[in-house]
N, C-alpha and C positions, 0 to 999 in steps of 0.2 A: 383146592386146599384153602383153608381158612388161616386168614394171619394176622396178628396183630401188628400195626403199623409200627408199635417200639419195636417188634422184631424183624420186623423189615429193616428197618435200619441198622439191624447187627448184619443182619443176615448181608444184606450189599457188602457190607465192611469184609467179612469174610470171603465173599464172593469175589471182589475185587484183589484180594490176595489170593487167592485161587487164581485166579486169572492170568497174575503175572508170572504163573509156576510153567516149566515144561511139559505141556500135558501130551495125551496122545490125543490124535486128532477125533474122535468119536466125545470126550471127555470137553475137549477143547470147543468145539461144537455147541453141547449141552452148554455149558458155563457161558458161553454168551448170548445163545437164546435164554437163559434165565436171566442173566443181568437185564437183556433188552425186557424181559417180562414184567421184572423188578422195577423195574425203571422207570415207567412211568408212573406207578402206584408211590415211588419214591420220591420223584420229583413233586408231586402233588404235598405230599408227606412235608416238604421242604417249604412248601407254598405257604401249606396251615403253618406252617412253626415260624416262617416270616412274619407272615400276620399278628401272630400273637405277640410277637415280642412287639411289634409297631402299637398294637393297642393298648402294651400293659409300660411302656417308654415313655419315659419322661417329655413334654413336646419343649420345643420353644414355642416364641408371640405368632409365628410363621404357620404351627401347626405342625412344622417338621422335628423328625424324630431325632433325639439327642443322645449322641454315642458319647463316649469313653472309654482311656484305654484300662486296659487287664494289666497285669503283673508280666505277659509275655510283649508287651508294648504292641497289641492287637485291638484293633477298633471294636470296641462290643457294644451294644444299646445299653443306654442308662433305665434298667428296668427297678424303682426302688421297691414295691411287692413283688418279692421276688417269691411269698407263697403264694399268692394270686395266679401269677402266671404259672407258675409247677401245677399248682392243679387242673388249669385248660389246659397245659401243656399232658398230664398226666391223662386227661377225659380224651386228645388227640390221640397220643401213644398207644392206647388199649380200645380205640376203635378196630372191629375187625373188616378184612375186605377179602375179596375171595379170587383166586389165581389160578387159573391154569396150569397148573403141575406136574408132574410126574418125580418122585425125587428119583436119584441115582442112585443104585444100589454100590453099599458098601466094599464088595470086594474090585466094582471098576477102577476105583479110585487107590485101592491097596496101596499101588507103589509108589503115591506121590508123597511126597515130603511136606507134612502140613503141620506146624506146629500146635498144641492143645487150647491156644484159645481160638485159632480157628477154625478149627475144629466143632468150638463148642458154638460157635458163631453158626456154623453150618447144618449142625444137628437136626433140625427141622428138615432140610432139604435132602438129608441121605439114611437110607432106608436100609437094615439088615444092623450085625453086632460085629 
């Protein structure tokens, strides 16, 4: 299966609330051999987007990279093109990469309690109406 790397990053966020659901054990199984699939395509994912923000961040004399904080009092990198970077950051995201998959079909999962955004989060990975 073919995926673009922005949707890999929903898709985990989805997947990770799945995960903390009561599933049954066939369901439960699936869900983290996909996470573990996900996962390292993810973490890479995570790697590029480090990077970017290090090369589009303000440096000091050191060369090191110069954070600041956000409005929730959280360290973020001082990036001032911030459309600079959305664009590598965009050219990252809709890279595609290709996964071993099988999705789940939709009636195994029927009776779990999944709210509609993740749901929608997960739409690529389950198969059937």
């Amino acid at each position: 299966m073919k995926i673009k790397l922005g949707d890999l990053k929903v898709a985990m966020e989805g997947f990770q609330v799945l995960a903390e659901k009561d599933l049954p054990v066939k369901i439960a199984y699936w869900v983290g051999k996909t996470i573990k699939k996900l996962g390292s395509e993810f973490r890479d994912l995570e790697e590029g987007r480090q990077k970017l923000c290090v090369k589009h961040c303000k440096k000091d004399e050191a060369k090191n990279p110069v954070l600041k904080t956000d409005e929730a009092g959280k360290q973020i990198y001082n990036i001032p093109n911030m459309e600079a970077f959305n664009v590598e950051l965009m050219e990252l995201y809709n890279m595609e990469v290709d996964i071993n998959f099988n999705p789940i079909p939709l009636d195994q999962i029927a009776d779990v309690k999944i709210d509609s955004l993740t749901m929608m989060k997960l739409e690529k990975f389950i198969e059937g109406e």
